[in-house]
C-alpha positions in Angstrom: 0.0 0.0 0.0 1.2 3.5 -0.3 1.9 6.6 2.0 -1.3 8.6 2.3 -2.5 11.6 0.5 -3.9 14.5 1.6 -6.7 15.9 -0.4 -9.3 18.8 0.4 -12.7 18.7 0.9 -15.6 20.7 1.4 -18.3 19.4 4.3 -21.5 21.6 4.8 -19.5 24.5 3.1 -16.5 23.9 5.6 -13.1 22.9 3.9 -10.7 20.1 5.3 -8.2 18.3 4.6 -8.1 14.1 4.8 -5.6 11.9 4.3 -5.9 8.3 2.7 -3.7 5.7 0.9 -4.0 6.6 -3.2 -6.2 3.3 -2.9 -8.6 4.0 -0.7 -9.1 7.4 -2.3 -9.9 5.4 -5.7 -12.1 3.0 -4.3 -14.0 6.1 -2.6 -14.1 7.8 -6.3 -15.2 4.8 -7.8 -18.2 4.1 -5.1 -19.6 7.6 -5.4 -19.3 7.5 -9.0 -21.4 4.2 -8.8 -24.1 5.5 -6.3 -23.8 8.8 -8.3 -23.2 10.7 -5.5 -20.3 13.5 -5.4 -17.5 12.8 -2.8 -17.8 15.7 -1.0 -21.4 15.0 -0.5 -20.5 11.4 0.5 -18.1 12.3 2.9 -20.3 15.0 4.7 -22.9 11.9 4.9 -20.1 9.7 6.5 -18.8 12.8 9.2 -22.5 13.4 9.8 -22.6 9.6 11.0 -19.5 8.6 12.7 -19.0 8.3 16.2 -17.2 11.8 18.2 -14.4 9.3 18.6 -13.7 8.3 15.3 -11.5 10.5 12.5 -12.7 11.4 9.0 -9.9 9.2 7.8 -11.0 6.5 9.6 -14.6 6.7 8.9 -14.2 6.9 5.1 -11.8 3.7 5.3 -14.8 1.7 7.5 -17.2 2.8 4.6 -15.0 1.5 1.9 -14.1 -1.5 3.8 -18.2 -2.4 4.8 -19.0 -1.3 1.1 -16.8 -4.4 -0.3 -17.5 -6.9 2.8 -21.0 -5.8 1.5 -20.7 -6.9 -2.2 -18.6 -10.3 -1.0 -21.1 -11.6 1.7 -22.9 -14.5 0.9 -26.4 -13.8 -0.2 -28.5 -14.8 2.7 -31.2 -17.4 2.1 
């Protein structure tokens, strides 16, 4: 994996900065692009919902991460 990147965004009009792996910032791209939501948007959904305890950083990672366990569960009977 590589070193993290820092990119801006914009939350609710509020710019900051988060840093991710080049991959994890793909596969966040690539699941917006797919839901057809912008990834400023998705990211202000994902602050909105994480726990006071957890990073942006982190949060965006857990979203990628349960996105794909998502897609590779079994389908349920």
């Amino acid at each position: 994996m590589s070193r993290p990147e820092k990119h801006s965004l914009t939350l609710e009009g509020h710019r900051t900065s988060v840093s991710l792996e080049p991959e994890f910032w793909k596969a966040f791209r690539m699941i917006c692009a797919e839901r057809g939501t912008g990834i400023n948007a998705q990211a202000s959904r994902i602050d909105i919902e994480r726990p006071a305890d957890t990073g942006l950083a982190t949060a965006i990672r857990l979203f990628v991460l349960a996105y794909y366990q998502e897609k590779c569960a079994p389908p349920t009977a």
